[in-house]
Steps between C-alpha positions, in 0.01 A plus 500: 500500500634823420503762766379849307687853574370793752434809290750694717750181334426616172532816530865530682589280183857583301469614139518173339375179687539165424260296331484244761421520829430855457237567194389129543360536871390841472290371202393184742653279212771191579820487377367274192231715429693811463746379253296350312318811454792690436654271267171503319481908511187480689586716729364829530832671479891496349673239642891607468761202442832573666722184455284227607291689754148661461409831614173740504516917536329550871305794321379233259460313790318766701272627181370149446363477914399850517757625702624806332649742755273792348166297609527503803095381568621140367820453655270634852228239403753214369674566856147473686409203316810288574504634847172340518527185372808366670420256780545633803718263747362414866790638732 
């Protein structure tokens, strides 16, 4: 099972990010999924080739999940909504 990214772990993202784990589990995709979807240009951005490794612009990234720093009422919402649906531990 693939554990999915925070928004707040998107967002403090480098410029470039790796195909997998990155772009893979903040899409909720496994490993397998992911490249095949890249290798099949399904994704719904540039995937850049840099020797054998796979990476993905974070503003791609960011565009594609609504997290543009300039809308700030999805990134506030997107925060909310994760906030709310991870489980809560007993302590």
């Amino acid at each position: 099972m693939t554990t999915a990214l925070s928004v707040a772990e998107i967002l403090d993202l480098p410029a470039l990010v790796p195909l997998w784990p990155t772009v893979g589990k903040a899409m909720c995709q496994s490993e397998s999924t992911t490249y095949q979807l890249a290798r099949e240009g399904r994704l719904p951005f540039e995937v850049i080739r840099l020797g054998r490794r796979r990476y993905v612009r974070t503003v791609d990234l960011h565009k594609f999940l609504g997290l543009l720093p300039g809308n700030s009422e999805a990134v506030a919402e997107a925060t909310a909504t994760a906030s709310s649906e991870r489980p809560t531990h007993p302590a």
